[in-house]
C-alpha positions in Angstrom: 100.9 145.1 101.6 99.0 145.3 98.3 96.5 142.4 97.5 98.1 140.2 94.9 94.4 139.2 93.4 93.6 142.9 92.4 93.5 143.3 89.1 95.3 146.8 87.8 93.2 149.6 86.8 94.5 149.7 83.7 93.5 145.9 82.9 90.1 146.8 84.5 90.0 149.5 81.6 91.4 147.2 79.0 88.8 144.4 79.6 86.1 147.0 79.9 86.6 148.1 76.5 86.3 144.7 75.2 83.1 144.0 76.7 81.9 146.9 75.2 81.6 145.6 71.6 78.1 145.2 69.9 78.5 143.3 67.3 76.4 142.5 64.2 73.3 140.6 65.1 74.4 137.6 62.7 76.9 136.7 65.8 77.1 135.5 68.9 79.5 136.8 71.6 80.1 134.8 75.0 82.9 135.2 77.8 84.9 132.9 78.2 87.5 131.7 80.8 91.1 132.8 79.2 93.8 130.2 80.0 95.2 131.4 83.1 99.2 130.5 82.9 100.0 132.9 79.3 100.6 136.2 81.4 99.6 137.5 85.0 96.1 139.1 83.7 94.1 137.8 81.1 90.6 138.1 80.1 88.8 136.2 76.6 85.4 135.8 74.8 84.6 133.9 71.8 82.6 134.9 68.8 80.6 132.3 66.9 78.8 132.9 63.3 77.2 131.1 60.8 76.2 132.6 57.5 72.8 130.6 57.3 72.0 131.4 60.9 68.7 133.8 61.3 69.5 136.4 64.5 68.4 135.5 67.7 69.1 131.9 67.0 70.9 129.3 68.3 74.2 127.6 67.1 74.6 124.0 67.7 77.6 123.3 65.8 78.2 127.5 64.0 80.4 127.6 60.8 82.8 129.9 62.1 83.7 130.5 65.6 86.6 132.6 67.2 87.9 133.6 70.2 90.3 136.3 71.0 92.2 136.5 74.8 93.3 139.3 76.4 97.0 138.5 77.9 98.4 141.3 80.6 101.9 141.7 82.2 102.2 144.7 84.0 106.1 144.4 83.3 105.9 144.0 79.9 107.7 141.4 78.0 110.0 142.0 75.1 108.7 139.9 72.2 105.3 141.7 73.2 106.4 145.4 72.8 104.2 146.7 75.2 102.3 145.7 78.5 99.1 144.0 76.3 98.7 141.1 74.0 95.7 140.4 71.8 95.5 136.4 70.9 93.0 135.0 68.0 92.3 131.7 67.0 89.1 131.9 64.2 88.2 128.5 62.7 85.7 128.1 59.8 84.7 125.6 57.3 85.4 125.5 53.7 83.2 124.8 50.6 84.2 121.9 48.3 85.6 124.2 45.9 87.9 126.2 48.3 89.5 122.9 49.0 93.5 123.2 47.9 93.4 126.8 46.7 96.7 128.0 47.0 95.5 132.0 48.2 93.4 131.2 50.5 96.1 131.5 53.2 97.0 135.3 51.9 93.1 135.8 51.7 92.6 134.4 55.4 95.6 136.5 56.9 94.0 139.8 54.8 90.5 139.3 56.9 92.7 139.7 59.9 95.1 142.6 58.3 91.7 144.4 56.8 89.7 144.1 59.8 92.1 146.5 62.1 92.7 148.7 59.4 89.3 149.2 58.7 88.5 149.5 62.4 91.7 151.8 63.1 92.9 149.6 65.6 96.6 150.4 66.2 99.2 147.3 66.7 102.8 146.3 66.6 104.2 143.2 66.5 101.6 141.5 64.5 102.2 137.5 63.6 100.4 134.7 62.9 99.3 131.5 60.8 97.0 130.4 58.6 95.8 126.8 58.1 94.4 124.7 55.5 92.7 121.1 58.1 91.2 118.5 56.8 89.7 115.8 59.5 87.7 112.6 58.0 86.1 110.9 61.1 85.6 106.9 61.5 83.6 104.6 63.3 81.6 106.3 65.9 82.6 109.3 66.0 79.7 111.6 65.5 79.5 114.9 62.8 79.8 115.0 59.4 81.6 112.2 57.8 84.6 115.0 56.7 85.3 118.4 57.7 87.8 121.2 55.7 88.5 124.4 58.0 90.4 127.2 57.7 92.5 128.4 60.4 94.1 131.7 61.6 95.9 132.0 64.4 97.8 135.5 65.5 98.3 137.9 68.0 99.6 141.6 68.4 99.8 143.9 70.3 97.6 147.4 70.7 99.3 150.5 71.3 96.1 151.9 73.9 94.4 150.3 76.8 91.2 151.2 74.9 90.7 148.1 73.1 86.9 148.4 71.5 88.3 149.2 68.3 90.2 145.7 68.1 86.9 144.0 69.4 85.2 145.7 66.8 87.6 144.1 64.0 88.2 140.7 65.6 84.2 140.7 65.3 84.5 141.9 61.6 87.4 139.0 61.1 85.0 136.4 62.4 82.0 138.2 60.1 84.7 137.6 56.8 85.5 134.2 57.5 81.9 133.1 57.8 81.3 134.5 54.3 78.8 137.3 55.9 78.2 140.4 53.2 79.3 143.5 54.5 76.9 145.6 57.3 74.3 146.8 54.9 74.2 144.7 52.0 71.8 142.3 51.5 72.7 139.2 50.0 70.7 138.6 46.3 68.5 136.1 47.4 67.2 138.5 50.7 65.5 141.4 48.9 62.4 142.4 48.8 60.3 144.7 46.0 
């Protein structure tokens, strides 16, 4: 009788692929423990990234943070279209003036959209949200007094096990939404002479 723990090659390879990423230095990638009752398999890390953040350093409280989970059903399910399903969730805060803008929904879902194109990553069944939050705290509650987030929320599925590529452009979504220039430009206030 098979062991009902063991995890199928093909998820194996799946996750492997994910781990692979190497992402820009400006972020910081961590495992994390995927919720365990979304499919039979699943595997997650988050990706945190702050624009005024030097590498190597640490984030308290970052300015963007993602994570994206890995779901597996060996059977497949039908809304899915395949075997695999790629979950995000990317939180970041807004300035002041980004407060109310009407395209900053279509802007948020295009990081996503951009981010897989640009990396190549192949996907059907693509759907998700984006979310203007505002939270004003009281009393004891510690933070800052107000926050304003954006926040994207989608899944898809790949059409390969190989999954770096979708790593590499949920790391690039995360890079977008924390206002980081693109790899190799240097913001104006970073050159030298």
């Amino acid at each position: 009788m098979p062991d009902a723990t063991a995890q199928p090659p093909e998820f194996l390879e799946a996750v492997a692929s994910l781990r692979a990423v190497r992402p820009r230095p400006e972020l910081l990638v961590s495992a994390l423990e995927a919720p365990p009752r979304l499919a039979p398999y699943t595997w997650a890390f988050s990706v945190e990234a702050d624009a005024g953040r030097s590498p190597g350093e640490d984030l308290d409280e970052p300015d963007t943070s993602g994570r994206l989970i890995l779901l597996h059903d060996p059977a497949g399910q039908e809304a899915w279209e395949g075997t695999f399903r790629l979950v995000c969730f990317v939180q970041a805060r807004l300035d002041p003036e980004q407060l109310g803008d009407e395209m900053l929904p279509v802007v948020g879902w295009s990081w996503l959209t951009e981010a897989l194109d640009h990396c190549g990553a192949e996907y059907v069944a693509l759907g998700g949200t984006v979310t203007q939050t505002s939270s004003v705290r009281f009393g004891d509650i510690a933070g800052p007094r107000r926050d304003d987030d954006v926040e994207l929320r989608a899944s898809w599925t790949p059409t390969a096990p190989d999954l770096s590529r979708h790593a590499e452009a949920f790391c690039g979504l995360v890079a977008s939404a924390a206002g980081l220039p693109p790899v190799g430009v240097l913001p104006l206030g970073h050159r030298t002479h």
